[in-house]
LOVEX-973713 format. One record per residue (C-alpha): residue in three letters; x, y negated, z; residue number from 1. Coordinates in pm, 1 decimal. Example, Ala and Ser with C-alpha at 12.3 -4.5 7.8 and 13.67 -1.06 7.14 Angstrom:
REC   type          x          y          z   seq
REC    ALA     1230.0      450.0      780.0     1
REC    SER     1367.0      106.0      714.0     2
END
This chain:
REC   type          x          y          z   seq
REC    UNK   -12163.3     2388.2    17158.0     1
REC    UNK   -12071.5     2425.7    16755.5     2
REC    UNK   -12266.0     2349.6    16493.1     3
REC    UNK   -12208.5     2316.9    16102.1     4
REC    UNK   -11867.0     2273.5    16166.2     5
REC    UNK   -11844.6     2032.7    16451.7     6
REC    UNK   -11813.2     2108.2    16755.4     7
REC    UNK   -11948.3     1951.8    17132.9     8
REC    UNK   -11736.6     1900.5    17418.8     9
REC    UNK   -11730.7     1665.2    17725.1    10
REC    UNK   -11493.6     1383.0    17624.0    11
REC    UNK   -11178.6     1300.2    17863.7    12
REC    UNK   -10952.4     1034.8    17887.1    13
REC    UNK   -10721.6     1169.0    17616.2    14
REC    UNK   -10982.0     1054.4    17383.4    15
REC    UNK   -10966.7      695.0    17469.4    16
REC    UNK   -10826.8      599.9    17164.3    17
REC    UNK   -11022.9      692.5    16895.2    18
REC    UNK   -11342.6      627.9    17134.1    19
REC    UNK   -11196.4      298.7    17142.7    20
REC    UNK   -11210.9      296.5    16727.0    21
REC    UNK   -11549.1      387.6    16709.5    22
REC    UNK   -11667.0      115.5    16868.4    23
REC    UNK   -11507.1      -80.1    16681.6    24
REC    UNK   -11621.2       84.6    16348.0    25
REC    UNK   -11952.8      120.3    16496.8    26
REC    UNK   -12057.6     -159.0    16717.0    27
REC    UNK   -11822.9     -461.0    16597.5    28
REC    UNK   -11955.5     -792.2    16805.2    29
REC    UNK   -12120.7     -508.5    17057.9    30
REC    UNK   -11808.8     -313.7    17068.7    31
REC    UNK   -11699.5     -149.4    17465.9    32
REC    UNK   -11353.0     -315.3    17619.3    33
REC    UNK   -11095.1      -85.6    17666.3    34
REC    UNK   -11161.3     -137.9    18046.9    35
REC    UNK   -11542.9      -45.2    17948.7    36
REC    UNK   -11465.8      279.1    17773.9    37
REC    UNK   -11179.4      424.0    18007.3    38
REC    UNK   -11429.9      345.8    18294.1    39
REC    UNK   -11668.6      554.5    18130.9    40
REC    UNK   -11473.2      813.9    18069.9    41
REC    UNK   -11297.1      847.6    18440.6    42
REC    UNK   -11607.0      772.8    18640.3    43
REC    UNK   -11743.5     1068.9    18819.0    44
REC    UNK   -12100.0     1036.5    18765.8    45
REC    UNK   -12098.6      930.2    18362.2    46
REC    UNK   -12181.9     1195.4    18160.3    47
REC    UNK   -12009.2     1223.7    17870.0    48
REC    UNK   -11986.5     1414.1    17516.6    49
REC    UNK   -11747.7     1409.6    17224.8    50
REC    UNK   -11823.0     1547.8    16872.8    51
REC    UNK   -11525.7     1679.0    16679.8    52
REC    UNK   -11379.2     1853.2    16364.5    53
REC    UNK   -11074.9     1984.0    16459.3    54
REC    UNK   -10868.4     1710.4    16686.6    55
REC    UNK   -11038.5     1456.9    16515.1    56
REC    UNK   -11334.6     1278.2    16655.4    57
REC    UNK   -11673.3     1261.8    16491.3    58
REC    UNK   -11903.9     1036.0    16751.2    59
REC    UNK   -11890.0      994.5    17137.0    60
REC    UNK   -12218.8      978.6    17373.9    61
REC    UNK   -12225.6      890.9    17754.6    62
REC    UNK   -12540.0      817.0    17983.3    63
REC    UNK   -12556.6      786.1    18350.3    64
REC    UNK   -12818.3      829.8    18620.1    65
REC    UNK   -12975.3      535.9    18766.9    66
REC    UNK   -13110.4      672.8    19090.1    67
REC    UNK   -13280.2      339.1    19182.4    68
REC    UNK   -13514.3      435.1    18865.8    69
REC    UNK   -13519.7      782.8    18900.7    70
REC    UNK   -13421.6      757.7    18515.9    71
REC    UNK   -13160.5      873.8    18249.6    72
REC    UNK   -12990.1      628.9    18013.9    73
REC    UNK   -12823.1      706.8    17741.1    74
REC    UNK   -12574.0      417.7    17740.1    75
REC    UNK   -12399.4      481.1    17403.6    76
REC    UNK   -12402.2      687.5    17156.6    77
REC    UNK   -12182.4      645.9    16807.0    78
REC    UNK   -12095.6      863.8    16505.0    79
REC    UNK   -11808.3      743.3    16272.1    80
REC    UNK   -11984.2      658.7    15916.7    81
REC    UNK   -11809.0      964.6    15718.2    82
REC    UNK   -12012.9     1224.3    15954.4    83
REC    UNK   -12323.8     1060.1    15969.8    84
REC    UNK   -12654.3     1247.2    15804.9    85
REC    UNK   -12495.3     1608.3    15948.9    86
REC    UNK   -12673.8     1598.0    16296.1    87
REC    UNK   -12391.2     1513.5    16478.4    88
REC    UNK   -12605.5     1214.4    16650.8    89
REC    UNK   -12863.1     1411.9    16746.6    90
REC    UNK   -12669.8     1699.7    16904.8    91
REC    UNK   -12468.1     1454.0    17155.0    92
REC    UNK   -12808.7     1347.2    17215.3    93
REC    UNK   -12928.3     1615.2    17306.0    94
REC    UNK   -12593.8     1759.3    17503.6    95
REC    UNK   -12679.1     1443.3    17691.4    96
REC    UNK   -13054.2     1489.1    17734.8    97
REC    UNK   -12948.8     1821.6    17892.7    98
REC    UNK   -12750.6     1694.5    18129.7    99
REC    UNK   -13036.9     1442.3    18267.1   100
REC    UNK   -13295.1     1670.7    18281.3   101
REC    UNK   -13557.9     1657.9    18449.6   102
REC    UNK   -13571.6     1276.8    18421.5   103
REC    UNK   -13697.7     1059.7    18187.0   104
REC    UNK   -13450.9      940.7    17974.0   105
REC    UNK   -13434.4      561.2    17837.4   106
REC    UNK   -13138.0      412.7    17543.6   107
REC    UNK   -13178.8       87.4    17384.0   108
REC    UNK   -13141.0       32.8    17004.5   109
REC    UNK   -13067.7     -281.9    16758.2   110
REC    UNK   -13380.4     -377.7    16578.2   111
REC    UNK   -13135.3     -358.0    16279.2   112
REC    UNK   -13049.2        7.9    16350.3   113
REC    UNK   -13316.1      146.1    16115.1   114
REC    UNK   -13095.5      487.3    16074.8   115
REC    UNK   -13062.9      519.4    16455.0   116
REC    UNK   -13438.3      405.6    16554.5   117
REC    UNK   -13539.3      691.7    16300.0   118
REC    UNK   -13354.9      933.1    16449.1   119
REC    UNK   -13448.5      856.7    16818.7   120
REC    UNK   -13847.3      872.3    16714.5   121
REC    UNK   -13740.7     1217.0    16497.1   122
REC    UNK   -13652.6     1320.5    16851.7   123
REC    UNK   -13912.1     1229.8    17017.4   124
REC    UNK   -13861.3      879.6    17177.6   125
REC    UNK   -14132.4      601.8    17160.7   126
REC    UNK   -14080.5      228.5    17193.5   127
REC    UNK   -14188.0      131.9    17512.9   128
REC    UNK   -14046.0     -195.6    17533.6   129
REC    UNK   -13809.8     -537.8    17397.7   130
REC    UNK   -13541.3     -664.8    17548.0   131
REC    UNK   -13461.8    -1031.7    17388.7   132
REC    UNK   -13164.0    -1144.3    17251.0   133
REC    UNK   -13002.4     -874.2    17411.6   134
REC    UNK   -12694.7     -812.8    17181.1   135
REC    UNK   -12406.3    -1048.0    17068.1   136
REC    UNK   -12553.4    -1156.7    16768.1   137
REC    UNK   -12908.2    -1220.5    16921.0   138
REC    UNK   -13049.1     -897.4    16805.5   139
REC    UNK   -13347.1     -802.4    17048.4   140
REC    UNK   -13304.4     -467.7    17194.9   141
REC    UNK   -13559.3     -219.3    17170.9   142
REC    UNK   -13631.1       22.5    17446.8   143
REC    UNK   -13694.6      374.1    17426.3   144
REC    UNK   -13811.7      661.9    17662.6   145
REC    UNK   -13853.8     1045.1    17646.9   146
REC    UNK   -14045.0     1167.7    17946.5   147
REC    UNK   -13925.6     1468.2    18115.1   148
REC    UNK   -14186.3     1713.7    17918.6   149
REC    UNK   -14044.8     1599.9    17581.8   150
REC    UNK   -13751.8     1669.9    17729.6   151
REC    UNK   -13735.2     2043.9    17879.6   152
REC    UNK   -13933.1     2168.6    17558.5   153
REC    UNK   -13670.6     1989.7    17340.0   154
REC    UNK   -13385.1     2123.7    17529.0   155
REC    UNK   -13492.7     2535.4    17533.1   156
END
């Protein structure tokens, strides 16, 4: 998948490293282990996007299926500052949304994450719950869904 430049592919162990960075540059207190992202990107059922100019990565989404739920999570989802505002986020997103369908498809967001609450609602995802304290600096979590019909027509 290319767009404006960029381009979408699934992401693979040879991009621990800079995965690894973007946490860091991202998500700071919040930030994956290295054991957190090279689990996610060796694990057979994590799906798993990279965004990229060149060989040099823009932002990195995963979710996973929780069966038990019959729901989608996006689990993470991070764009590097510099290629923010050029719809980068929202086509991992969407790779990922893809990939889930036809589930409903949950994420949870910082409170403090204006830019990325905005973009999730621009999308088509509604608040549909808070999860306390949930982050490392006591930042409640909000939830957010996208049922399946959002979904499909989103994804055509």
């Amino acid at each position: 998948m290319m767009n404006m430049g960029f381009i979408i592919t699934k992401a693979s162990l040879r991009d621990l490293n800079a995965i690894l960075k973007l946490e860091q540059v991202c998500f700071t207190k919040d930030a994956w282990t290295f054991l957190d992202v090279a689990g996610t990107l060796i694990a057979s059922d994590i799906i798993r996007y990279k965004a990229a100019y060149g060989e040099e990565l823009a932002g990195f989404a995963a979710a996973e299926i929780r069966k038990s739920e019959q729901t989608g999570w996006i689990i993470t989802l991070g764009v590097f500052p510099q290629y923010r505002k050029q719809g980068i986020g929202s086509a991992l997103l969407k790779a990922c949304e893809k990939a889930l369908l036809p589930l409903k498809i949950r994420l949870c967001v910082s409170t403090k994450n204006h830019e990325a609450i905005h973009l999730y609602k621009n999308i088509g995802y509604r608040e549909v719950g808070i999860w306390p304290s949930y982050y490392a600096d006591h930042c409640d979590a909000i939830v957010m869904e996208k049922n399946e019909q959002e979904s499909i027509s989103d994804a055509l």
